[in-house]
C-alpha positions in Angstrom: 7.6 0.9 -21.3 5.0 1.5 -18.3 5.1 5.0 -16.8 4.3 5.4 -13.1 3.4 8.4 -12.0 3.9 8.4 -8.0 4.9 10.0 -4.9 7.8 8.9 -2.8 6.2 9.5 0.7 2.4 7.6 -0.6 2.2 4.3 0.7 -0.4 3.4 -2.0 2.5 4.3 -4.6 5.0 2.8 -2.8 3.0 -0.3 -3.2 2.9 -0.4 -7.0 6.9 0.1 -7.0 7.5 -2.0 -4.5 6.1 -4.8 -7.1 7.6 -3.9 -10.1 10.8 -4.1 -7.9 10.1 -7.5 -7.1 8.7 -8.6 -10.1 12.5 -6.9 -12.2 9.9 -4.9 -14.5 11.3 -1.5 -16.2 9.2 1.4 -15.7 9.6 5.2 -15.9 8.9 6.8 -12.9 7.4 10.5 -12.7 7.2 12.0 -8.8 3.8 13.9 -8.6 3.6 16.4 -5.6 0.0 14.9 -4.4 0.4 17.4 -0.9 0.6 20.6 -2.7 -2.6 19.7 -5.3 -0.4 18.6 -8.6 -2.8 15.9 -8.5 -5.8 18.0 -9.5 -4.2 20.1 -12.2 -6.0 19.0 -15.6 -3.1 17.6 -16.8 -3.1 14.7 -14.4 -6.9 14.4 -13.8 -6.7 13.0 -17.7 -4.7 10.7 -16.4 -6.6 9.4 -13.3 -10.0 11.8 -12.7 -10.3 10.5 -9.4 -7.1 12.9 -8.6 -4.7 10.7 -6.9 -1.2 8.7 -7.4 -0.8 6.0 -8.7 -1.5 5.9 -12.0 0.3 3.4 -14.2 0.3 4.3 -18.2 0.6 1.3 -20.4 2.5 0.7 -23.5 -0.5 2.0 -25.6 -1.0 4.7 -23.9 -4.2 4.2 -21.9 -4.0 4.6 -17.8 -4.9 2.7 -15.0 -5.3 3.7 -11.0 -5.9 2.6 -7.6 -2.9 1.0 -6.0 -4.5 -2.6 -5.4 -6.1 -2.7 -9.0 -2.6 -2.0 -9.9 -1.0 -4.6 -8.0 -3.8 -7.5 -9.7 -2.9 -6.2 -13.6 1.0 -6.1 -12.7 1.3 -9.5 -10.6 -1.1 -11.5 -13.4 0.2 -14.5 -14.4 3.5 -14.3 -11.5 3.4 -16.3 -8.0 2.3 -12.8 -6.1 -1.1 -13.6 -7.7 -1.7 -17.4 -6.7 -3.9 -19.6 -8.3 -7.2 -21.0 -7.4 -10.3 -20.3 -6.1 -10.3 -19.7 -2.6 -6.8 -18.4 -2.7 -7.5 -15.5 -5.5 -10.5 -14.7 -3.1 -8.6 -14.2 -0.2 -5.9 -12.0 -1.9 -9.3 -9.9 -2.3 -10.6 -10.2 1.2 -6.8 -8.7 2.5 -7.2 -5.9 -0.2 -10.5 -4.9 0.6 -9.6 -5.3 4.3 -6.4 -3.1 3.6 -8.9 -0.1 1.5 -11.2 -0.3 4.1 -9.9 -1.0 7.9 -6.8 -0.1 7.6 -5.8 2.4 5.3 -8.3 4.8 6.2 -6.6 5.0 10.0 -3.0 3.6 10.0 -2.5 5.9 6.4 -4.7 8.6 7.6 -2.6 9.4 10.9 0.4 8.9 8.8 -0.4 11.8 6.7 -1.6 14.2 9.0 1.6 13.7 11.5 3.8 14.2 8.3 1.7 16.7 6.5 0.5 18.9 8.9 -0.4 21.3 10.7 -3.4 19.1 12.6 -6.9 20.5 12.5 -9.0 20.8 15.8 -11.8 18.6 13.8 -8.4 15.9 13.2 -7.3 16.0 16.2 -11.2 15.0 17.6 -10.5 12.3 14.8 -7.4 10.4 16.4 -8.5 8.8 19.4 -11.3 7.2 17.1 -8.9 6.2 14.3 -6.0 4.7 16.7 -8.3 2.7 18.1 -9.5 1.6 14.4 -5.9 1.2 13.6 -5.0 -0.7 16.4 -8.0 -3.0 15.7 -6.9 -3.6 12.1 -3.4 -4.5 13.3 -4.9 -6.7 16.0 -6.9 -9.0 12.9 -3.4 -9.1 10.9 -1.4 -10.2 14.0 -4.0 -12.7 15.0 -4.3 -14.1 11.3 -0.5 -14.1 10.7 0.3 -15.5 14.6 0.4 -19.3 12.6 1.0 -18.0 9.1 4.6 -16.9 7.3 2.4 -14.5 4.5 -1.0 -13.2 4.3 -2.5 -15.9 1.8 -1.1 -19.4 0.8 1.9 -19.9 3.2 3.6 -17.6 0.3 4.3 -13.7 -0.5 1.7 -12.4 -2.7 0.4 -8.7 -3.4 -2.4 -8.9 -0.4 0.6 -8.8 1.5 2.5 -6.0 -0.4 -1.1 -4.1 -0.6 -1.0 -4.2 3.6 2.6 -4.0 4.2 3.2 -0.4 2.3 1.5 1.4 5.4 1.9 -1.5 7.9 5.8 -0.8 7.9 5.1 2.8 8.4 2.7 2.6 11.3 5.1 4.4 13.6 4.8 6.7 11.4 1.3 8.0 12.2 1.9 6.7 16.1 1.1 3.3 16.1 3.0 0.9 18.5 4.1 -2.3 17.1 5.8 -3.4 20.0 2.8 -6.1 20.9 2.4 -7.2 17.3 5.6 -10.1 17.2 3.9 -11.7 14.5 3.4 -8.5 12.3 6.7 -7.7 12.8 8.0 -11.0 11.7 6.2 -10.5 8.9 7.4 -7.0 8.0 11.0 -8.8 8.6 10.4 -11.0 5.8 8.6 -8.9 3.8 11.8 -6.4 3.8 13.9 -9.7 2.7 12.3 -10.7 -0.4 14.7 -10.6 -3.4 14.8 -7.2 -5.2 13.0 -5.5 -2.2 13.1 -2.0 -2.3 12.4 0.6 0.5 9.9 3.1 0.1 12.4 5.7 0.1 14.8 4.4 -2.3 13.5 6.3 -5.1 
């Protein structure tokens, strides 16, 4: 049986359950307190030296991490991996989008509102990463303003990769009250069979 060792309030673990929820695969879960540094005890850095949930253990015992690599391995051979081409290449372009123009603001002032207390040198930071944030959310609404999913008029994991933090913008301060399309989007997300929420754990 996989293990999964995660964290109930990280968006990047979220993702990973979130698909083995959809996809009906057992796992074993194990929390991890990432906030208070169980991440970086030697234990878990031989599990993932980069010192961070998730990391998935397979059934012969070897590990792999980062969210969206984990979301490609798990959705292999399902429809939330779509075939061809161009399609497989655009699940990429929304991951690598997600790791690095969104995540990095919409996640980022997640964290720091719910993990506090805010440095002076973070709060310089926010004006700079709203705006960020706010531009990310802008290319997913504009993209998804004629579309039902991210890729191939279906639900695949570029869209589960996004939608872990997307749905928890407000988290962090971001207004979705201007994105209809994103919201739509979150709406069916949150509707898919065997959908669980990030907090159901």
């Amino acid at each position: 049986m996989l293990t999964l060792f995660d964290n109930a309030d990280s968006g990047n673990a979220y993702k990973v359950r979130l698909l083995l929820a959809l996809l009906d695969i057992p796992y074993r879960r194990i929390e991890v307190d990432s906030v208070h540094g169980e991440t970086r005890t030697p234990g878990f850095l031989q599990r993932n030296p980069n010192g961070k949930v998730p990391a998935l253990e397979l059934e012969d015992g070897s590990y792999l991490w980062e969210s969206n690599a984990l979301l490609w391995y798990l959705a292999a051979d399902s429809s939330f991996l779509p075939e061809g081409r161009r399609d497989t290449a655009e699940v990429l372009q929304w991951m690598f989008f997600e790791q690095y123009s969104h995540e990095p603001y919409v996640a980022v002032l997640r964290a720091w509102a719910r993990h506090g207390p805010i440095s002076e040198e973070q709060r310089r930071q926010i004006p700079a990463r709203e705006k960020e944030g706010y531009r990310a959310l802008g290319v997913m609404e504009a993209h998804l303003d004629q579309r039902s999913f991210m890729v191939a008029g279906q639900p695949t994991i570029a869209d589960l990769s996004l939608y872990a933090y997307t749905h928890v913008a407000h988290q962090g301060g971001f207004d979705l009250a201007d994105y209809p399309a994103i919201r739509g989007w979150l709406d069916r997300i949150a509707t898919l069979p065997r959908h669980v929420a990030m907090d159901a754990v």
